[in-house]
C-alpha positions in Angstrom: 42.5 87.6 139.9 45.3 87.1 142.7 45.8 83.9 142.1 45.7 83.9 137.9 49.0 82.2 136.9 51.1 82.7 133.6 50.8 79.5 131.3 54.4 79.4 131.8 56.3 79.7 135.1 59.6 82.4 135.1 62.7 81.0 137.1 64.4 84.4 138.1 68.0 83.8 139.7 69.3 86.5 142.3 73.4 85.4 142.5 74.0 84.3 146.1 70.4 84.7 147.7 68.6 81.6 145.3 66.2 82.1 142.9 62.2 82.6 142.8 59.6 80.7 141.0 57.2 83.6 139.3 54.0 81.5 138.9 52.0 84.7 138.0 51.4 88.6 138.0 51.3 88.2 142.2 54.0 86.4 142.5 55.6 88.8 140.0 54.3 91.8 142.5 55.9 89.9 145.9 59.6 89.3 143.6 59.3 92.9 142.3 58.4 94.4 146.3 60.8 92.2 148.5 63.4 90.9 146.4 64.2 92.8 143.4 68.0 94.4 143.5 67.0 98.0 142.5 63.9 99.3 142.9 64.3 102.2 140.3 64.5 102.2 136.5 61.7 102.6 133.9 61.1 98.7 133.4 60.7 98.6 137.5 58.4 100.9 137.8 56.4 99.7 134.4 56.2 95.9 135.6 55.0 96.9 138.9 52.0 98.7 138.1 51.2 96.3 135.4 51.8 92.8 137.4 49.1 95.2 140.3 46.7 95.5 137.3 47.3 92.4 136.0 46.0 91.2 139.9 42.7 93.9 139.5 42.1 92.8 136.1 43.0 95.5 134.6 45.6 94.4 132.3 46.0 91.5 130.6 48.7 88.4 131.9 50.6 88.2 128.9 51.4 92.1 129.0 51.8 91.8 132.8 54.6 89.1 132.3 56.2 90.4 129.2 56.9 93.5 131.3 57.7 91.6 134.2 61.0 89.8 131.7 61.5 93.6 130.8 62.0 94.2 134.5 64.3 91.2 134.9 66.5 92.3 131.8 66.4 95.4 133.3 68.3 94.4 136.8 70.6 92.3 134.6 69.0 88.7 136.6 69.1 85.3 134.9 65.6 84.2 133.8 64.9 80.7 132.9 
């Protein structure tokens, strides 16, 4: 399911470098890997695996973006 997108899109705002369109858990998965601001904390670590099972299938989209917010919240970014 790479290419399984949320019914709603996540507008995550990094300061200075832009903001990202998260159209779904592997979008989510690219944000998280190459432009997230700390790659440690509890919510990190929790979004990441789910958004990868989210992308095998093995966990659902809506759990895969609610901890992907979680994540977001987490690193103190603006979400739309």
């Amino acid at each position: 399911m790479p290419n399984a997108q949320w019914s709603e899109p996540i507008e995550i705002k990094f300061g200075h470098a832009g903001s990202q369109i998260v159209r779904g858990p592997f979008d989510a998965l690219i944000c998280l890997q190459d432009m997230w601001p700390q790659r440690t904390g509890a919510k990190f670590v929790k979004a990441s695996n789910a958004c990868k099972g989210a992308v095998e299938g093995r966990v659902s989209m809506e759990t895969a973006r609610a901890d992907f917010l979680a994540a977001a919240e987490e690193a103190k970014l603006t979400k739309h």
